[in-house]
N, C-alpha and C positions, 0 to 999 in steps of 0.2 A: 504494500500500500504506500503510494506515494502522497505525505499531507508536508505542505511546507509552508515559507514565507514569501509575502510580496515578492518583496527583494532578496537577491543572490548580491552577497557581497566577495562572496569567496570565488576566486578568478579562476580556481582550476576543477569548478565543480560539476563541471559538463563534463570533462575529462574523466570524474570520478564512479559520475553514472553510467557513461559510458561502460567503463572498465566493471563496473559490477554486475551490469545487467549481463553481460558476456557472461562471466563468470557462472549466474545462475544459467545462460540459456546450454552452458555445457553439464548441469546437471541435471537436467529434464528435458523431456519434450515437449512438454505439456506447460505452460504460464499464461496466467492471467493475474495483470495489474490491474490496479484499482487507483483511481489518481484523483483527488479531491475537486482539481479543475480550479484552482483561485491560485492566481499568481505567480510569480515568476518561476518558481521553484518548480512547481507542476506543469507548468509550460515547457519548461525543459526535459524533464521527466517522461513525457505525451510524447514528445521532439525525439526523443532517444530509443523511445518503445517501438514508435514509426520504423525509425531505421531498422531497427533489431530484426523486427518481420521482414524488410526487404532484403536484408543480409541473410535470413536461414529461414528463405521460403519451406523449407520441410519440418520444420519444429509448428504448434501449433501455438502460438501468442497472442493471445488479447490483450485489448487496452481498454478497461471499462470508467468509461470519464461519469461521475457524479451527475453531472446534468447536461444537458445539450449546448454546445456554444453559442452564444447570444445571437451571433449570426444568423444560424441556421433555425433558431427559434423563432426569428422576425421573419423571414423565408417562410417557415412554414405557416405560421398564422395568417402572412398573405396569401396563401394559398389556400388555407380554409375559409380565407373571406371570402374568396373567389366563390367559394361551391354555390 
């Protein structure tokens, strides 16, 4: 479970998720993250998981983000106005 802070002040911590999430995808096949979705930390987090699945298309890896991106929440409500 990924829950962190706004802000990343620590400058090699992209590097660090990186190198762990590795770690675990060499001891299973099977992950699913859970990432809180507020801030910067989790932003990273989502950002790294991303990659992870395009790097070892044969493991199976989810990314299950807490709520939907603002985005794609206002996307959708247009589109149920629509109906």
């Amino acid at each position: 479970m990924f829950t962190g802070h706004r802000q990343v002040f620590e400058s090699k911590i992209e590097e660090k998720i990186k190198n762990t999430l590795e770690s675990l995808v060499e001891m299973g096949s099977r992950l699913v993250f859970l990432n809180g979705g507020m801030g910067q930390f989790d932003a990273l987090c989502a950002s790294a998981v991303r990659s992870l699945k395009k790097r070892h298309p044969e493991k199976e890896i989810q990314l299950c983000l807490s709520e939907l991106p603002k985005k794609l929440t206002l996307n959708k409500l247009a589109l149920i106005g629509e109906a």
